[in-house]
FILOVEX-143651 format. One line per 5 residues: for each residue x negated, y, z negated of N, C-alpha, C. Coordinates in steps of 0.2 Angstrom, whole numbers. Each point is the difference from the previous one (the first is absolute). Example, Ala and Ser with C-alpha at 12.3 -4.5 7.8 and 13.67 -1.06 7.14 Angstrom:
-66 -28 -39 4 6 0 -4 6 0; 2 5 4 -4 6 -1 4 5 -3;
REM end
This chain:
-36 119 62 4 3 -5 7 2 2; 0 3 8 7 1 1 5 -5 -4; -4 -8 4 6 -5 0 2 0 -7; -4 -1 -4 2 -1 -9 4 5 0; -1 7 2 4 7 -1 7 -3 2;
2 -2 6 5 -2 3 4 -6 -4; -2 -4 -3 3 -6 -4 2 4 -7; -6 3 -1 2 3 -7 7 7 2; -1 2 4 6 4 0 7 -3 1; 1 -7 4 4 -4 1 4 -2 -5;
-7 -1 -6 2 -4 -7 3 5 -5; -1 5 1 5 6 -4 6 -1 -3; 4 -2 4 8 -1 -1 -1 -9 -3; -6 -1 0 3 -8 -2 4 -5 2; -1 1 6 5 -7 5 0 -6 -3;
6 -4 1 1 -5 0 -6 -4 5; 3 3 7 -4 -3 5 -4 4 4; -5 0 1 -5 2 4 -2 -3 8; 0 4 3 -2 -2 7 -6 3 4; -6 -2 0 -5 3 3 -2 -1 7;
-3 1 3 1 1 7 -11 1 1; -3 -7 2 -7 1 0 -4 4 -6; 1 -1 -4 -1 2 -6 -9 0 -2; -3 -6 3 -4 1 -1 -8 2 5; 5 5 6 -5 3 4 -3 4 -4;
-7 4 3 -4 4 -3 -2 -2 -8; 1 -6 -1 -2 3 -7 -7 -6 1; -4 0 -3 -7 -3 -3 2 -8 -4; -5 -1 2 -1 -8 -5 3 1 -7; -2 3 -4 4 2 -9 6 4 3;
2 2 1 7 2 2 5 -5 2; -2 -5 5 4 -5 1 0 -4 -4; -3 -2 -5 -3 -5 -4 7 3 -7; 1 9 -1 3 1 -4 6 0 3; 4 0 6 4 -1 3 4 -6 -1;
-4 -5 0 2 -6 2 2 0 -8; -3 1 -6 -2 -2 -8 10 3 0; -2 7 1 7 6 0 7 -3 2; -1 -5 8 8 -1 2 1 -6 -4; -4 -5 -2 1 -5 -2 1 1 -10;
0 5 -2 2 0 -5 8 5 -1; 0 3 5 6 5 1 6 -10 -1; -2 -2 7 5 -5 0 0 -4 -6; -4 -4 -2 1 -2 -5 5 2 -6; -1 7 -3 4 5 -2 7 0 2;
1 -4 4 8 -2 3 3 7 6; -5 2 1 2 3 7 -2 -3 7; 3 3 4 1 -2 6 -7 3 5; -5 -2 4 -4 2 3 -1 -3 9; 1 5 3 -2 -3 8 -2 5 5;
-4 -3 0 -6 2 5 -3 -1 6; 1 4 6 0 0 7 -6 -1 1; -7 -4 4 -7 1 1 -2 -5 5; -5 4 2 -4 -6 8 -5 1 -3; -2 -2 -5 -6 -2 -5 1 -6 -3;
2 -7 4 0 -4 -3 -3 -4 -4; -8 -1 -1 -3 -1 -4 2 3 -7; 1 6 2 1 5 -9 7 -2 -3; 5 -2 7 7 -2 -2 0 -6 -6; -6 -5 5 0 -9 -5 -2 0 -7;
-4 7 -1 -2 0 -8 6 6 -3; 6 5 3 4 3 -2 6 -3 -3; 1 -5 6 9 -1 -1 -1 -9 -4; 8 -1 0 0 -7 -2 5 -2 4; 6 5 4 1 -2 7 1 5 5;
2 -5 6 -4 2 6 7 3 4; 2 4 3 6 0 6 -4 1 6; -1 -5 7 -2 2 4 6 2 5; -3 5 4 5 2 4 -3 1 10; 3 -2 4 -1 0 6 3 3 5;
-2 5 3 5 3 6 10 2 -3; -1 2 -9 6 1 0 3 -6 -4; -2 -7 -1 4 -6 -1 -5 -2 -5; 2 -3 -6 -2 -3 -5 -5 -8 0; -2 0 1 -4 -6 0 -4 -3 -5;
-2 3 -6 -1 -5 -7 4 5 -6; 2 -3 -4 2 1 -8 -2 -4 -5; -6 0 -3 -2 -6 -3 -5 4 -4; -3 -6 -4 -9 5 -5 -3 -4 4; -5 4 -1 -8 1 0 -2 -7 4;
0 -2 -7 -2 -8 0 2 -5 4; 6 2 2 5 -6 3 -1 1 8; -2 7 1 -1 1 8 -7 -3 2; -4 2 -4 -5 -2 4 -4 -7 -2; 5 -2 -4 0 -11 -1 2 -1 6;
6 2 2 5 -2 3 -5 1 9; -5 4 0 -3 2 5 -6 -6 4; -2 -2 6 -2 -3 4 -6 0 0; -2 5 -1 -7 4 -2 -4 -5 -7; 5 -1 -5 -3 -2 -6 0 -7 0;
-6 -2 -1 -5 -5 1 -4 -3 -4; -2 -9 0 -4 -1 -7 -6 -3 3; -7 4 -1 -4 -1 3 -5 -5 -7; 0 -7 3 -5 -7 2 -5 1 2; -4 -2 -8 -7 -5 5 -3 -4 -7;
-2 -5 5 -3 -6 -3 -6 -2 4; -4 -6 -4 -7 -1 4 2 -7 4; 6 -1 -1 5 -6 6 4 6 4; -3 1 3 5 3 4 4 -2 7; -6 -5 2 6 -5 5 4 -3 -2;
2 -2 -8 2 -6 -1 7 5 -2; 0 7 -4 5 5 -1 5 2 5; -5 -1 7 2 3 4 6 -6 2; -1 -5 1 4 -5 0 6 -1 -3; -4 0 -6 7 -2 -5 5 9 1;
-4 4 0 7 6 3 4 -3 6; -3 -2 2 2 -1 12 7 -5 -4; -1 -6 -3 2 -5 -1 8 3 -5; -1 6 -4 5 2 -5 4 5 5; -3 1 6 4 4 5 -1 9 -1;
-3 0 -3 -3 8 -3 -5 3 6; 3 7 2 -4 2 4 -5 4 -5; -8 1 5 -6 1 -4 -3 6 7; -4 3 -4 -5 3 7 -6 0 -4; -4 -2 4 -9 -2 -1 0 9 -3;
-4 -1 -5 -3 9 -3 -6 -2 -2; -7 2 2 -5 0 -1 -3 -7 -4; -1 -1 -6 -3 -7 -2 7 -4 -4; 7 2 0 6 -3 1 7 2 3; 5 -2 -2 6 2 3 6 4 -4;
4 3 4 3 6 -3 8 -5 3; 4 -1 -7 6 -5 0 8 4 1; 1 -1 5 8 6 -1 3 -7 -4; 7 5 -2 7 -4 -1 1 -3 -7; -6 0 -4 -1 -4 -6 -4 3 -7;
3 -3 -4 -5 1 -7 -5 0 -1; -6 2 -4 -6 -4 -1 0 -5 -4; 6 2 -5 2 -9 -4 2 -6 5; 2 1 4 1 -5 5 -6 -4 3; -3 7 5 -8 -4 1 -4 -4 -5;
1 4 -7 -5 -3 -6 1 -6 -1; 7 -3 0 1 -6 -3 2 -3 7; -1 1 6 0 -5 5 -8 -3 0; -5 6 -1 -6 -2 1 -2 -3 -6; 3 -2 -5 -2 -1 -7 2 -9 2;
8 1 2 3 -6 -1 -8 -5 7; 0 2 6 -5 -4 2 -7 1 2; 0 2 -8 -9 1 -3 -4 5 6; 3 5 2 -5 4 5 -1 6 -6; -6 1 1 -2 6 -5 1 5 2;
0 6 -2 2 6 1 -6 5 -3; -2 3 4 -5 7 -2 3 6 -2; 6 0 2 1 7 1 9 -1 2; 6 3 -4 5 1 2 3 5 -4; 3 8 6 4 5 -1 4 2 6;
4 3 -5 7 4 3 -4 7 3; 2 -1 8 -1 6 4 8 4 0; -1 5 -5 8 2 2 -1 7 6; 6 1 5 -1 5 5 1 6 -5; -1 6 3 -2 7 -3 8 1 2;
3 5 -2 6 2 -1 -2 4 8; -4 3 2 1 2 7 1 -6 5; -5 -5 -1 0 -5 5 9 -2 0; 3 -2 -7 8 0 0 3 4 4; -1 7 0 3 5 4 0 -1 7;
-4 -1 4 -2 0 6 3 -5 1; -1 -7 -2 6 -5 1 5 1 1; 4 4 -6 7 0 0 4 4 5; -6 5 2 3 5 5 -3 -1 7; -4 -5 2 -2 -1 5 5 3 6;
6 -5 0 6 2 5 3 8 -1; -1 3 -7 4 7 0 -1 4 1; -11 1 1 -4 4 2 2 1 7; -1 8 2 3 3 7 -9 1 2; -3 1 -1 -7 1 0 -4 -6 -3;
-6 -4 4 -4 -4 -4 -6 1 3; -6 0 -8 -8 2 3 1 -5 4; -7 2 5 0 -4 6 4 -1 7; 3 3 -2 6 -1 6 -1 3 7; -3 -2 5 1 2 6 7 1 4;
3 3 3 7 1 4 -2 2 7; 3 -5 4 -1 2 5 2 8 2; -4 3 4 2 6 4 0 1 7; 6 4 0 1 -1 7 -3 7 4; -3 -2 4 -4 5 5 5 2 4;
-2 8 3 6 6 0 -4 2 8; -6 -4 -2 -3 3 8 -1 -5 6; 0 0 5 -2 -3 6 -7 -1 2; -5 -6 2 -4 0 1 -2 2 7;
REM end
């Protein structure tokens, strides 16, 4: 209730633009759910909305674009959509009951693949492209979808080099005493 308390007193004067700052901490599943319903109608309305949060997941269903930011330095300005197409992670996973034969015809079109359970997960490409390469030489298909990466797997990407900290990180240390 704070946080609604906090926006709603924000909204008093009736900004043009609003700037929230984690807006969706503390609050519950219906809360967030009216959060999200709340900034996306504000903007629409022709005002301005922007939103500081390391709650990425909540960000992908919030905004329609994205500023990431690293160590101080700008690193994306784009929407939603364009970042995480544009990302490495998003993938068209393949399968067919010829799957030696798909596997081939990829090797052959120069596309890299990785083996994923009972088919392959396709970087770098469409799934209209696989559809009508397997179409054009009569390989069947079982199964063809767009893996797209999570807006956080984007993130980790983009800031790999601007993170000062990374889980898992072991650092050497230096021993202070004599054996």
């Amino acid at each position: 209730m704070s946080q609604r308390l906090g926006i709603a007193a924000a909204l008093l004067g009736k900004p043009k633009y609003l700037i929230l700052d984690e807006p969706a901490n503390g609050l519950d599943p219906e809360g967030m759910a009216w959060l999200r319903k709340f900034l996306k109608d504000y903007a629409k309305a022709g005002n301005g909305v922007f939103v500081s949060s390391h709650l990425l997941s909540e960000m992908s269903q919030m905004a329609d674009n994205v500023v990431v930011i690293g160590r101080g330095k700008l690193i994306a300005d784009t929407s939603i959509d364009k970042l995480v197409a544009s990302n490495t992670h998003t993938r068209v996973f393949v399968r067919s009951n010829k799957m030696n034969v798909l596997k081939k015809l990829l090797k052959e079109s120069e596309l890299k693949f990785d083996q994923e359970k009972d088919g392959v997960a396709v970087s770098g490409v469409e799934p209209d492209y696989i559809g009508q390469l397997a179409y054009k030489f009569k390989v069947p298909i079982l199964e063809l979808s767009r893996q797209d990466a999570s807006l956080e797997d984007v993130f980790l990407e983009l800031t790999a080099d601007a993170q000062e900290f990374q889980a898992g990180e072991e650092k050497e240390t230096k021993k202070w005493y004599r054996r």
